[in-house]
Phi, psi and omega in degrees: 000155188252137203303325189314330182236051190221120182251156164246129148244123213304131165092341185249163229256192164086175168243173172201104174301130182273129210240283201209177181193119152279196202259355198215305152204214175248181210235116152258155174255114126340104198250024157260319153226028127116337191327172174214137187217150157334154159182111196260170177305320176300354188240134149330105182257125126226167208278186182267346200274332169288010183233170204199137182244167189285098172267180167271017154232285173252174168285134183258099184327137181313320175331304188259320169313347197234016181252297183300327168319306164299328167295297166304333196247022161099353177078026196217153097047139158240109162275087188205123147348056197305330179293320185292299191253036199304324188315313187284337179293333212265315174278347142301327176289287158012287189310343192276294165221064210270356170251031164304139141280126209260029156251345185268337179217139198252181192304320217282320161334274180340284168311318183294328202238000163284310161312297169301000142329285190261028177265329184312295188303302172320326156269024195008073148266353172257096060253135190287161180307200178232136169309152158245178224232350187291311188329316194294284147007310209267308168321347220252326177293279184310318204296290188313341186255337170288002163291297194292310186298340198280323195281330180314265179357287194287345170284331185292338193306095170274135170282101198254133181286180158234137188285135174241151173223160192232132190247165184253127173258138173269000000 
């Protein structure tokens, strides 16, 4: 699976796998039990592949924060209480990623990606596929054909006169 097509969404806790896409909204899986739901333009999305956390030289794509991670921990699970044990979470992540800016990203950060961490390694998802250029392709495709339907529309339009009638005053 491709990280692009690993969502976050504003309120609901988890990941979510991009399922299908309608005209108003997609169809996501949960990929903590799999449920599969709505998710319309009004709920905050986002892809896993568009975040990026704060180092102290440039930002490092989720991408690579969770490929060092997988390495460092061994291709397994972090078994830790996050609510509980935040001091060892924070040194493992450190252990992890040790150039985090630690005024830019707060525990609370540590944790959400920590998690999302060990929702990936359940689902062995991790290490992600490599993007292709195909991808790049397929927006370039939908534009032409909603072009074409659009042009379909204004030929179908038919044009009606309005009859005026006029009365004679006497």
């Amino acid at each position: 699976m491709k990280l692009n097509e690993i969502l976050t969404i504003s309120g609901h806790s988890g990941l979510f796998k991009l399922i299908a896409q309608g005209k108003t909204n997609i169809i996501v899986e949960s990929l903590i039990d799999g449920k599969r739901m709505p998710a319309f333009s009004t709920d905050r999305l986002n892809s896993l592949s568009d975040i990026a956390l704060f180092t102290t030289g440039e930002e490092l794509p989720l991408k690579d924060v969770f490929q060092r991670m997988y390495e460092t921990f061994e291709h397994k699970e972090v078994e830790l209480n996050f609510k509980k044990q935040t001091t060892e979470m924070i040194k493992l992540f450190e252990k992890a990623i040790p150039e985090y800016d630690k005024t830019k990203v707060y525990t609370s950060d540590i944790k959400k990606i920590m998690t999302w961490y060990n929702i990936l390694v359940k689902n062995n998802l991790l290490p992600f596929e490599e993007e292709e250029k195909k991808e790049e392709q397929i927006p370039e495709n939908v534009e032409v054909v909603a072009e074409t339907k659009t042009e379909e529309k204004t030929v179908a339009k038919k044009t009606t006169k309005k009859k005026t009638t006029t009365s004679k005053s006497e």
